[in-house]
DSSP file (Angstrom, degrees, kcal/mol; ACC not computed):
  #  RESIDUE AA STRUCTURE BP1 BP2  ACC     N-H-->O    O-->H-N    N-H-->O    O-->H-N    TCO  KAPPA ALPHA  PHI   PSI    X-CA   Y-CA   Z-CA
    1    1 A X              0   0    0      0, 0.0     2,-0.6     0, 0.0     8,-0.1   0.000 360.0 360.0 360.0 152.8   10.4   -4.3    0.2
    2    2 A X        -     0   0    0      1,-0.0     2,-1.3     2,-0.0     5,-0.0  -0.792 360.0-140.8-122.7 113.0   12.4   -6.8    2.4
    3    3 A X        -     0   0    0     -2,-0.6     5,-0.1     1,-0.1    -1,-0.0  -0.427  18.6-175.7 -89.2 116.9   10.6   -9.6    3.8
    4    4 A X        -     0   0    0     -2,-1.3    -1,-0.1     1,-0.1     4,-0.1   0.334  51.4 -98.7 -92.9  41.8   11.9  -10.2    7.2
    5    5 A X  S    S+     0   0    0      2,-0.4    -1,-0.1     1,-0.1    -2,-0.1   0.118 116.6  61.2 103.6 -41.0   10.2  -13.0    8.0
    6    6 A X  S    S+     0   0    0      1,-0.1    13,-0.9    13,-0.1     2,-0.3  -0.039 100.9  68.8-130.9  21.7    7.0  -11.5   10.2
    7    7 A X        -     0   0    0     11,-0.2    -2,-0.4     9,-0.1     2,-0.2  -0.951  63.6-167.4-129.2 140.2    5.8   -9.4    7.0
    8    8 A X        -     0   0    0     -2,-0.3     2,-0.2     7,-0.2     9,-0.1  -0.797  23.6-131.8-118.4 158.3    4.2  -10.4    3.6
    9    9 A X        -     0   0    0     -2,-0.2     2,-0.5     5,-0.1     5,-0.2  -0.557  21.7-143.9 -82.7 151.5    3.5   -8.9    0.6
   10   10 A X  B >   -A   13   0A   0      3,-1.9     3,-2.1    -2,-0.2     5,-0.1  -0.903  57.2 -66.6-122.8  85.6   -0.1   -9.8   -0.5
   11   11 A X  T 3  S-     0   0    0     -2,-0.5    -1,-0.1     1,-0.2    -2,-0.1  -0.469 122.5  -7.2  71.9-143.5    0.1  -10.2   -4.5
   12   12 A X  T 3  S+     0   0    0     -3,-0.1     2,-0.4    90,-0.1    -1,-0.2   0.358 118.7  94.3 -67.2  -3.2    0.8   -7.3   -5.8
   13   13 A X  B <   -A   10   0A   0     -3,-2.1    -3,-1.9     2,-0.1    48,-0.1  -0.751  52.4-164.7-101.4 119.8    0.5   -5.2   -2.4
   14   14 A X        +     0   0    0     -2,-0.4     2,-0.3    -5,-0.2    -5,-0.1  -0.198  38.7 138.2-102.4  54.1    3.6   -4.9   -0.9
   15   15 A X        -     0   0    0     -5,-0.1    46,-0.3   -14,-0.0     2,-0.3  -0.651  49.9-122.7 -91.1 140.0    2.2   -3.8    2.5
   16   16 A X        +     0   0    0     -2,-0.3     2,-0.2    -9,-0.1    46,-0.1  -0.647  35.0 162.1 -96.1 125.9    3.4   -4.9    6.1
   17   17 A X        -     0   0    0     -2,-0.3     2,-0.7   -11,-0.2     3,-0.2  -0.948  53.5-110.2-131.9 139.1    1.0   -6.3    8.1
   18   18 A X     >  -     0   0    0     -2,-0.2     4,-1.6     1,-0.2   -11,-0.2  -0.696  37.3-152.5 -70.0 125.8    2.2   -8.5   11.3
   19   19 A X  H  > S+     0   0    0    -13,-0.9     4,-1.4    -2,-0.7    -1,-0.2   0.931  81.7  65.4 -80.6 -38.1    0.9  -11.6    9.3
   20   20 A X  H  > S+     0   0    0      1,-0.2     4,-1.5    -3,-0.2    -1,-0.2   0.921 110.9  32.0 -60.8 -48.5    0.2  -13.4   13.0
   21   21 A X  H  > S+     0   0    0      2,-0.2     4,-1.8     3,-0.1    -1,-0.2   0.858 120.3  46.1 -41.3 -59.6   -2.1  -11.3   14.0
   22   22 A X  H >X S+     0   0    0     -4,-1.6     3,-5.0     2,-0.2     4,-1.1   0.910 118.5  47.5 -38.1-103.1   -3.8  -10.3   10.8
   23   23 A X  H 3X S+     0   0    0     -4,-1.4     4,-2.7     1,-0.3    -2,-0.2   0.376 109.6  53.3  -2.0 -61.8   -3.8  -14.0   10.1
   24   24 A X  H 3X S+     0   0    0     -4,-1.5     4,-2.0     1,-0.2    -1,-0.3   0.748 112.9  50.4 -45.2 -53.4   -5.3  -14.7   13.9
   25   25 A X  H <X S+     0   0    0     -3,-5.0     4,-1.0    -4,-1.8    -1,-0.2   0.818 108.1  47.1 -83.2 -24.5   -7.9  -12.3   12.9
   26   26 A X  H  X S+     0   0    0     -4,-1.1     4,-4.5     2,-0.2     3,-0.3   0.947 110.3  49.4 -60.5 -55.5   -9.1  -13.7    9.5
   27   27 A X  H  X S+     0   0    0     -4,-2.7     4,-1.4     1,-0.3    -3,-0.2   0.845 108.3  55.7 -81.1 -16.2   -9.4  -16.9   10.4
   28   28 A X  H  X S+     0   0    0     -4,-2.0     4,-1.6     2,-0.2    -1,-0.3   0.632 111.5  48.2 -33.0 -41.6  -11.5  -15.7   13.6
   29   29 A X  H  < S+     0   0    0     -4,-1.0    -2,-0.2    -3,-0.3    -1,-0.1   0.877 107.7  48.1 -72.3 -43.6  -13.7  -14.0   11.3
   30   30 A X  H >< S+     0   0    0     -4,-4.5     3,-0.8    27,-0.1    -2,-0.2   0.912 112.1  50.8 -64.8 -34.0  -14.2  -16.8    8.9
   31   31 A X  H 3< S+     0   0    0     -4,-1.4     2,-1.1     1,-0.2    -3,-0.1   0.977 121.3  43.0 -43.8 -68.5  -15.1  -19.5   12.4
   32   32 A X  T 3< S+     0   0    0     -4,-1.6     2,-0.3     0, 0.0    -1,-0.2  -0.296  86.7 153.2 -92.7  53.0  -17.8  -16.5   13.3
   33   33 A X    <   -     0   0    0     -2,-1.1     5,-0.1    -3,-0.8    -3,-0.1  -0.508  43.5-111.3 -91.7 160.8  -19.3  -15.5   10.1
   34   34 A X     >  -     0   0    0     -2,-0.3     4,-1.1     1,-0.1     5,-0.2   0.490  26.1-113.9 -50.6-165.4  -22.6  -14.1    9.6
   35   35 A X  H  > S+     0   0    0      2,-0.2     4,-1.2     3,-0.1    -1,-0.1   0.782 119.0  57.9-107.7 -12.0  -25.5  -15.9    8.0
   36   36 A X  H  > S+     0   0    0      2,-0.1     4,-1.2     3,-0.1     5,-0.1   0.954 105.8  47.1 -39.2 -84.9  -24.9  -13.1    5.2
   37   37 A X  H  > S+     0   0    0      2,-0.2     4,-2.0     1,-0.1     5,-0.3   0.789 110.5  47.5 -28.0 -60.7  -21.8  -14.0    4.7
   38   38 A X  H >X S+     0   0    0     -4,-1.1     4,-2.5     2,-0.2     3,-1.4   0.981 110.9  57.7 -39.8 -83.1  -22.3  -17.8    4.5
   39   39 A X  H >< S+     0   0    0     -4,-1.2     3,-0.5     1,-0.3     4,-0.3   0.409 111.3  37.9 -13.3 -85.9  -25.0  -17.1    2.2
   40   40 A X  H >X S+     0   0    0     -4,-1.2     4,-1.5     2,-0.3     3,-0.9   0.597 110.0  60.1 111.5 -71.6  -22.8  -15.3    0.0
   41   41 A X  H <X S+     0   0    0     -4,-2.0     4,-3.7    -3,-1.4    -1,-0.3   0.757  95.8  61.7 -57.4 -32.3  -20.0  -17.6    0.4
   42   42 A X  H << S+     0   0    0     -4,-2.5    -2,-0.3    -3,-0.5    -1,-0.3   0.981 109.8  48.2 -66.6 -54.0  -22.2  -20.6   -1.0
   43   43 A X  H <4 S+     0   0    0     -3,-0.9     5,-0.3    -4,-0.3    -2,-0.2   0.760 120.5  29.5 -41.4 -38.2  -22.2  -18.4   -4.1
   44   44 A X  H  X>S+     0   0    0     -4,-1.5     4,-1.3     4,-0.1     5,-0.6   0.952  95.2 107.7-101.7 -39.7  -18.6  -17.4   -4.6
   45   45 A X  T ><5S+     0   0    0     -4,-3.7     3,-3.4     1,-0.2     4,-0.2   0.298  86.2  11.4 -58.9 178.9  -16.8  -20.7   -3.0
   46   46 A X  T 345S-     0   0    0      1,-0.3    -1,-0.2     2,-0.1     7,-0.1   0.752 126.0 -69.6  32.6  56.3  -15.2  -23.1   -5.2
   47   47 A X  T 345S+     0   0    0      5,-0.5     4,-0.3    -3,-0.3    -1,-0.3   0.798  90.8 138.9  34.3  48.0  -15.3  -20.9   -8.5
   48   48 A X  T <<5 +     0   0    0     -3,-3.4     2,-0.4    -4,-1.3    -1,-0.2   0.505  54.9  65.6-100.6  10.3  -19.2  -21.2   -8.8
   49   49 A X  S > <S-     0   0    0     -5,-0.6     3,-2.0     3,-0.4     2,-1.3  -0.985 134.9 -31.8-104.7 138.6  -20.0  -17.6   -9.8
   50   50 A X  T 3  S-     0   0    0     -2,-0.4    -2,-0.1     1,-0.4    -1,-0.1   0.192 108.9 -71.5  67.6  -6.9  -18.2  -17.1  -13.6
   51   51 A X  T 3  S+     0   0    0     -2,-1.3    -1,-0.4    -4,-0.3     2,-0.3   0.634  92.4 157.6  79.6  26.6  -15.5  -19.5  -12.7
   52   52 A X    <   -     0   0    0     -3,-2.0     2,-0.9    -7,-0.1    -5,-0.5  -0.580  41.9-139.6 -82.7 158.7  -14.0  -17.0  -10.4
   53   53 A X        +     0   0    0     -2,-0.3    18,-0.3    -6,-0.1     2,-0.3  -0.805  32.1 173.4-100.3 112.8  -11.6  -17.7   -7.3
   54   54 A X        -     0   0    0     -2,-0.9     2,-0.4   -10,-0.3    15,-0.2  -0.703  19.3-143.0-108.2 173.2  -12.7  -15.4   -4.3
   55   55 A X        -     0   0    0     13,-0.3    13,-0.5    -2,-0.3     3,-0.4  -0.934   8.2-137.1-124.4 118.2  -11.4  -15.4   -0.8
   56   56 A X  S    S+     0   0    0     -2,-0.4    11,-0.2     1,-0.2    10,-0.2  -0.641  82.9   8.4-103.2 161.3  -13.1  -14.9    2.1
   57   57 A X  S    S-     0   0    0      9,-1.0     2,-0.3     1,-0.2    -1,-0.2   0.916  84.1-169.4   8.3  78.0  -11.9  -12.7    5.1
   58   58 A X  E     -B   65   0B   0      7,-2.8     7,-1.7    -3,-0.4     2,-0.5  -0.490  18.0-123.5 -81.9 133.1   -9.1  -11.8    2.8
   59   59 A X  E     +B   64   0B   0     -2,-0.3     2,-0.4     5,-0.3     5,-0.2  -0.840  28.7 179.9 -96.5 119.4   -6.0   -9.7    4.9
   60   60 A X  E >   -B   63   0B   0      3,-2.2     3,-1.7    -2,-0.5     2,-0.5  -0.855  56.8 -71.7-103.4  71.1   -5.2   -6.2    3.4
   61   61 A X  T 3  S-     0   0    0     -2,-0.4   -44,-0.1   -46,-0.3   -43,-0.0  -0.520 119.8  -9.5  58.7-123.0   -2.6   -4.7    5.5
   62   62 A X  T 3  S+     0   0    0     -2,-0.5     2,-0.3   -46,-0.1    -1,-0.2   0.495 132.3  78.4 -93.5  -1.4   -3.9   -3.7    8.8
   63   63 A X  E <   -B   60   0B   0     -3,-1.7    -3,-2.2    32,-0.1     2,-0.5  -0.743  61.6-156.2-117.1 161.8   -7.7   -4.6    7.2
   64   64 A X  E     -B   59   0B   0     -2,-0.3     2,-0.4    -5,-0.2    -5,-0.3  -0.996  24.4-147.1-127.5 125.8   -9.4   -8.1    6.6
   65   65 A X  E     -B   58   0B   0     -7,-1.7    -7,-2.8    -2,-0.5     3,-0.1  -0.784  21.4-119.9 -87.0 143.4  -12.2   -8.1    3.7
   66   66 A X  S    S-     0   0    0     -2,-0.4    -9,-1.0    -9,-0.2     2,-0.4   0.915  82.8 -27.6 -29.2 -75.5  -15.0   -9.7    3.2
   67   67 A X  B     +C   76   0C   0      9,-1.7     9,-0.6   -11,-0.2     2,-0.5  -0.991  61.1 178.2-154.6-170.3  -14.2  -11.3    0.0
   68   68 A X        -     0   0    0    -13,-0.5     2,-0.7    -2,-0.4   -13,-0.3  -0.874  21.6-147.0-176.8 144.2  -12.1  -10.7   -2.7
   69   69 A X    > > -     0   0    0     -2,-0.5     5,-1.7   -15,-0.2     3,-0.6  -0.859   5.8-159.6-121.3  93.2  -10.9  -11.9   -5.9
   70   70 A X  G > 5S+     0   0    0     -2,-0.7     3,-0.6     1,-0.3    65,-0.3   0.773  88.7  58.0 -76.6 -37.4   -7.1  -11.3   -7.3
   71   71 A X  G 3 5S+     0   0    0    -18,-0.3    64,-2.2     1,-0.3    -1,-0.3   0.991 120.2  26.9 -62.7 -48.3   -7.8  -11.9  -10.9
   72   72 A X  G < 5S-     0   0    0     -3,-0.6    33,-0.3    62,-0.2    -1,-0.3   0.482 106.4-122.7 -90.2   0.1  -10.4   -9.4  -11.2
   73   73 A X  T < 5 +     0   0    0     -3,-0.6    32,-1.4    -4,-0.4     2,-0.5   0.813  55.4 169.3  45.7  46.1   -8.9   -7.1   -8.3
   74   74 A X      < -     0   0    0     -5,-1.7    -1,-0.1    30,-0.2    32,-0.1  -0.636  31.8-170.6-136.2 101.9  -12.2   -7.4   -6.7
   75   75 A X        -     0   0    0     -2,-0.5    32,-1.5    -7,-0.1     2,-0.5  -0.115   9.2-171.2 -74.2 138.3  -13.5   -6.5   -3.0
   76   76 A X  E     +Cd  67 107C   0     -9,-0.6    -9,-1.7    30,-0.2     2,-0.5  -0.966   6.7 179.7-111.8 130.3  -16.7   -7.6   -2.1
   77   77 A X  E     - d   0 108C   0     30,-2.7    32,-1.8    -2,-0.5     2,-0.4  -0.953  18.0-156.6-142.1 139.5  -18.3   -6.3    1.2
   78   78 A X  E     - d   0 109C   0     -2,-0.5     2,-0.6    30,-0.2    32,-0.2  -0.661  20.2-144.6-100.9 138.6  -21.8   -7.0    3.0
   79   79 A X  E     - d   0 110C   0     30,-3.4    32,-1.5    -2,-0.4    33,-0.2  -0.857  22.0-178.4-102.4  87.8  -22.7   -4.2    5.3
   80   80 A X        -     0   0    0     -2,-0.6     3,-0.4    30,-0.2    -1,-0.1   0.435  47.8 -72.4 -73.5-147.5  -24.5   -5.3    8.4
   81   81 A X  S >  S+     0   0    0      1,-0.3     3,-1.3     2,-0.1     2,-1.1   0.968 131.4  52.0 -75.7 -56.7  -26.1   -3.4   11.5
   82   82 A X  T 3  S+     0   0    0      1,-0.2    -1,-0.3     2,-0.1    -2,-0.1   0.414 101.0  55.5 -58.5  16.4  -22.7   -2.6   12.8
   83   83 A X  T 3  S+     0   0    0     -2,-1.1    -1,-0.2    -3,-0.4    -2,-0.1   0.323  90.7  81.7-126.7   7.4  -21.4   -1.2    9.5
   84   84 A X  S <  S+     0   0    0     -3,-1.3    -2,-0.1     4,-0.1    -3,-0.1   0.525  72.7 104.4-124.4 -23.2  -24.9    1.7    9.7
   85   85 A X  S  > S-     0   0    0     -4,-0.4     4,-5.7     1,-0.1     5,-0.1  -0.399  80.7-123.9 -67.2 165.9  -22.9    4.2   12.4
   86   86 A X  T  4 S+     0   0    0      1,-0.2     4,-0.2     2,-0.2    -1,-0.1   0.228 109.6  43.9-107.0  29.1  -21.7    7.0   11.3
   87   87 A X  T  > S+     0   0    0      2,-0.1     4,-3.8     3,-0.1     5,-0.3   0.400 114.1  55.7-118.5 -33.9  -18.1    6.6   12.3
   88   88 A X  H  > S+     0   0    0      1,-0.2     4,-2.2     2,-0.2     5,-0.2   0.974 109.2  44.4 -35.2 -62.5  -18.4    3.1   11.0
   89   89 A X  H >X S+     0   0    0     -4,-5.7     4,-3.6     1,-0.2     3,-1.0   0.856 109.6  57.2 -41.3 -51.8  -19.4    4.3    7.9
   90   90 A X  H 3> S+     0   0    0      1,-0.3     4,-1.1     2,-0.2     3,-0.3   0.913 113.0  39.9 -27.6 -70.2  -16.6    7.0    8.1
   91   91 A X  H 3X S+     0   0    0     -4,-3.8     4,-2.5     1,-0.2    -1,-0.3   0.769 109.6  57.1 -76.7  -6.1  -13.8    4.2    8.5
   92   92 A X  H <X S+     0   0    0     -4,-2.2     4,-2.0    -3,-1.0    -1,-0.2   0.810 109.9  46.1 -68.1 -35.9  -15.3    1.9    6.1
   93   93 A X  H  < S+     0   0    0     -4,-3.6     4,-0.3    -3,-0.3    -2,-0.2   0.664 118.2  42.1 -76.3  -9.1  -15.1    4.8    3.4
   94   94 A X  H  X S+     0   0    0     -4,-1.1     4,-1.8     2,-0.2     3,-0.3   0.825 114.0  53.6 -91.8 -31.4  -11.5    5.7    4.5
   95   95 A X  H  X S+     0   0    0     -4,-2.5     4,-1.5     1,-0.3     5,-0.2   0.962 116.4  45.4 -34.2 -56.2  -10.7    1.7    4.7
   96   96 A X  H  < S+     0   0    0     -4,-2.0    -1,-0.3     1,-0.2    -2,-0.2   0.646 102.6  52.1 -94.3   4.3  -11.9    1.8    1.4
   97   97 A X  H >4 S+     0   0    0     -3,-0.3     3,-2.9    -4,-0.3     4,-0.3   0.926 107.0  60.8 -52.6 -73.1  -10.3    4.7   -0.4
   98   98 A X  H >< S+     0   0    0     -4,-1.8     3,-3.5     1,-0.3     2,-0.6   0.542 111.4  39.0 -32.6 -81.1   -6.5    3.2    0.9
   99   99 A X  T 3<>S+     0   0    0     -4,-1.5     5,-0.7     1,-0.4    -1,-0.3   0.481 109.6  63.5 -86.1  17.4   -7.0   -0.3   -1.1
  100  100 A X  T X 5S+     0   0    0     -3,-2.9     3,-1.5    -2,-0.6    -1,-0.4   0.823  89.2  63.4 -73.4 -39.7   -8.5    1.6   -3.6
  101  101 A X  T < 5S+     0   0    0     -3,-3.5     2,-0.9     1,-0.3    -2,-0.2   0.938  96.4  58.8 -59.7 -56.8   -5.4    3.2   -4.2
  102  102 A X  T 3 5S-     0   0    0     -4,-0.2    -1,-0.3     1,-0.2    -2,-0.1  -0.011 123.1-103.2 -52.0  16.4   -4.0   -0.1   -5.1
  103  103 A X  T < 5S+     0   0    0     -3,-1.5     2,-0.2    -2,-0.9    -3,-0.2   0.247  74.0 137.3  68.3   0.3   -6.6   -0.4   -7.9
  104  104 A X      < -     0   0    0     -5,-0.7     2,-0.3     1,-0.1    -1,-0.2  -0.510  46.0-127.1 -75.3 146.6   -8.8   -2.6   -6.6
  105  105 A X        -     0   0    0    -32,-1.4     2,-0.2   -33,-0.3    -1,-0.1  -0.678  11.9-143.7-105.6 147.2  -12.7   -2.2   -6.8
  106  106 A X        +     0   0    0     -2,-0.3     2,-0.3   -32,-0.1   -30,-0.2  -0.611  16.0 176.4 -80.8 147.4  -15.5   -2.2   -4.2
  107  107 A X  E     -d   76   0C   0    -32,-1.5   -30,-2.7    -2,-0.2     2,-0.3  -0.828  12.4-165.4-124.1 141.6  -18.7   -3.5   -4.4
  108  108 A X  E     +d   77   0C   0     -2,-0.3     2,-0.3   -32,-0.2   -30,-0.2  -0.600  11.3 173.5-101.9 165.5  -21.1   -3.3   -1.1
  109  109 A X  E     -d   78   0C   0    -32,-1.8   -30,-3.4    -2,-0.3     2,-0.2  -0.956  28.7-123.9-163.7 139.6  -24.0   -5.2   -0.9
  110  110 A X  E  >  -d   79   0C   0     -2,-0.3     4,-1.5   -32,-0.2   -30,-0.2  -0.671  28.6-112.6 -95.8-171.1  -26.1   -5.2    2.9
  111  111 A X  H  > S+     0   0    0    -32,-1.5     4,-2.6    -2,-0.2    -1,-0.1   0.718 117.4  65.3 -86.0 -10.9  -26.7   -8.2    4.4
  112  112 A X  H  >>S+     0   0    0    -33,-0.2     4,-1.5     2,-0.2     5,-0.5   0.769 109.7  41.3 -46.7 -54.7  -30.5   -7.5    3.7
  113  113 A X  H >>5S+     0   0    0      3,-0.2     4,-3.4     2,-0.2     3,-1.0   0.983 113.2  53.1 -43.3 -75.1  -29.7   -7.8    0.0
  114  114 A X  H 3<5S+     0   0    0     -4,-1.5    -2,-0.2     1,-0.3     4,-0.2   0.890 118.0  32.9 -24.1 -85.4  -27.6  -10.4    0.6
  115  115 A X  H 3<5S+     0   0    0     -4,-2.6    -1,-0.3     1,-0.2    -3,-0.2   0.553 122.3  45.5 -67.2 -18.8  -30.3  -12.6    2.6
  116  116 A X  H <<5S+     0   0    0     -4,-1.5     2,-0.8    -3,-1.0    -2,-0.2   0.786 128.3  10.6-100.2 -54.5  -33.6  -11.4    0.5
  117  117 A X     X< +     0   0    0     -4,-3.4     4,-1.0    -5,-0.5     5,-0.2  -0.582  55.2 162.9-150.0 101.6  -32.5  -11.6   -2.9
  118  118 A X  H >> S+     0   0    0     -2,-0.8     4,-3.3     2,-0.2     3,-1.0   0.887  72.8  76.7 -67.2 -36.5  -29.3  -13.3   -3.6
  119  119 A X  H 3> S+     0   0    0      1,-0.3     4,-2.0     2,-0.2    -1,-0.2   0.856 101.5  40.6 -52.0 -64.3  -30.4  -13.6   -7.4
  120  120 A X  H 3> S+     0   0    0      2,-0.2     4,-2.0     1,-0.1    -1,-0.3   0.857 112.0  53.3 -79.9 -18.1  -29.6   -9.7   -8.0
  121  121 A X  H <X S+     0   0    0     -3,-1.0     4,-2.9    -4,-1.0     5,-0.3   0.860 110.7  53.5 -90.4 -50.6  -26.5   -9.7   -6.0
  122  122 A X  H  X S+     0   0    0     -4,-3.3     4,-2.4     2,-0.2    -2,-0.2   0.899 110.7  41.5  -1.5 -92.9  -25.6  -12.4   -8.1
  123  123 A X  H  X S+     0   0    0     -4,-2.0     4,-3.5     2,-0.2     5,-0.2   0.778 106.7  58.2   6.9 -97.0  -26.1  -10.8  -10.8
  124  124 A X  H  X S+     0   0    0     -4,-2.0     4,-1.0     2,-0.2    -2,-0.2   0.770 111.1  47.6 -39.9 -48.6  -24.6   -7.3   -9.7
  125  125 A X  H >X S+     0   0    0     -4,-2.9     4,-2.9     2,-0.2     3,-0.6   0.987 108.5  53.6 -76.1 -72.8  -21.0   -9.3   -9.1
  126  126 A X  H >X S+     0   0    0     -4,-2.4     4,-2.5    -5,-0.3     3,-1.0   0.851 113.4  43.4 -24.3 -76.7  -21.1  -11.3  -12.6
  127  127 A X  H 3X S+     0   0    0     -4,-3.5     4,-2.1     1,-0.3    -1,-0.2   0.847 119.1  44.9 -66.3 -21.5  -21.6   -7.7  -14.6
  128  128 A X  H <X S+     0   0    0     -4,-1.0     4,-1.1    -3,-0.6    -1,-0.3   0.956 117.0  43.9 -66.8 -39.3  -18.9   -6.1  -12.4
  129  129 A X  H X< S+     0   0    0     -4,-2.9     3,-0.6    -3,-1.0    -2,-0.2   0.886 110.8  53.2 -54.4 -54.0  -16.6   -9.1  -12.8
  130  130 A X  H 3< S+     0   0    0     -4,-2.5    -1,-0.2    -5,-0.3    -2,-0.2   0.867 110.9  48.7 -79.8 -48.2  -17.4   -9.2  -16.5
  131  131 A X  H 3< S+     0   0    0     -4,-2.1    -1,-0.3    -5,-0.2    -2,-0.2   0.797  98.5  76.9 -60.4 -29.9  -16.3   -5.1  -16.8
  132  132 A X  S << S-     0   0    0     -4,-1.1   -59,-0.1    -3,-0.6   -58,-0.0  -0.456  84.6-118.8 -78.0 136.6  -12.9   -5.4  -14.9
  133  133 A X        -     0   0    0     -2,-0.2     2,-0.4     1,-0.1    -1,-0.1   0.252  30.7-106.0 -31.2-170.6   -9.4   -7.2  -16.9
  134  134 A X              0   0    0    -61,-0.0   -62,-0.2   -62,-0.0   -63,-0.1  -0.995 360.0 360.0-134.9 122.0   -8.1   -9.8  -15.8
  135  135 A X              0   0    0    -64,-2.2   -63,-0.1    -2,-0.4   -64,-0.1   0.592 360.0 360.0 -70.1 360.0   -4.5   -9.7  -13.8
């Protein structure tokens, strides 16, 4: 696919996104994150879970993830209040089929997890990590 300039390939994803926008909207997400999120992010930054490298409000085509980690091909997303309709839910499971397609794996976590007991979430990411390859 032919990059003209106002589309990237993401890794291995060669998907068109308008990168200003996307971009616009990641780093808007990262300013305003939740106290989940943070939480979370204190775990993952600077390769302190397993020595892995995550990313936080990672851009996926037309979708921005929570975090995510290219070696292991692996999305992590916290589910808040907003995330508990049932058309959220709806587009969050078709969000996540598509980059599924692309091999990558989910794990959800709420933000209740997240914020009560970090220790198993922990945990949970390490034994996922540990089952996927390695790119």
């Amino acid at each position: 696919m032919a990059n003209d300039g106002q589309n990237k390939p993401l890794g291995v994803f060669a998907v068109n996104y308008p990168s200003k926008v996307m971009g616009s909207i990641a780093r808007h997400l990262r300013r305003t994150s939740t106290p989940s999120e943070d939480i979370l992010w204190e775990v993952l930054r600077k390769k302190r879970l397993a020595g892995l490298r995550f990313r936080r409000q990672q851009v996926f085509g037309t979708s921005v993830v929570d975090f995510y980690c290219h070696e292991k091909r692996l999305v992590i997303e916290i589910d808040g209040g907003i995330h508990l309709g049932t058309d959220a839910i709806e587009h969050d499971k078709a969000r996540q089929e598509v980059i599924e397609l692309y091999g990558v794996q989910f794990l959800r976590f709420t933000a209740t997890e997240v914020e009560t007991d970090i220790e198993s979430v922990k945990r949970a990411i390490k034994r996922t990590a540990d089952n996927l390859p390695s790119q």
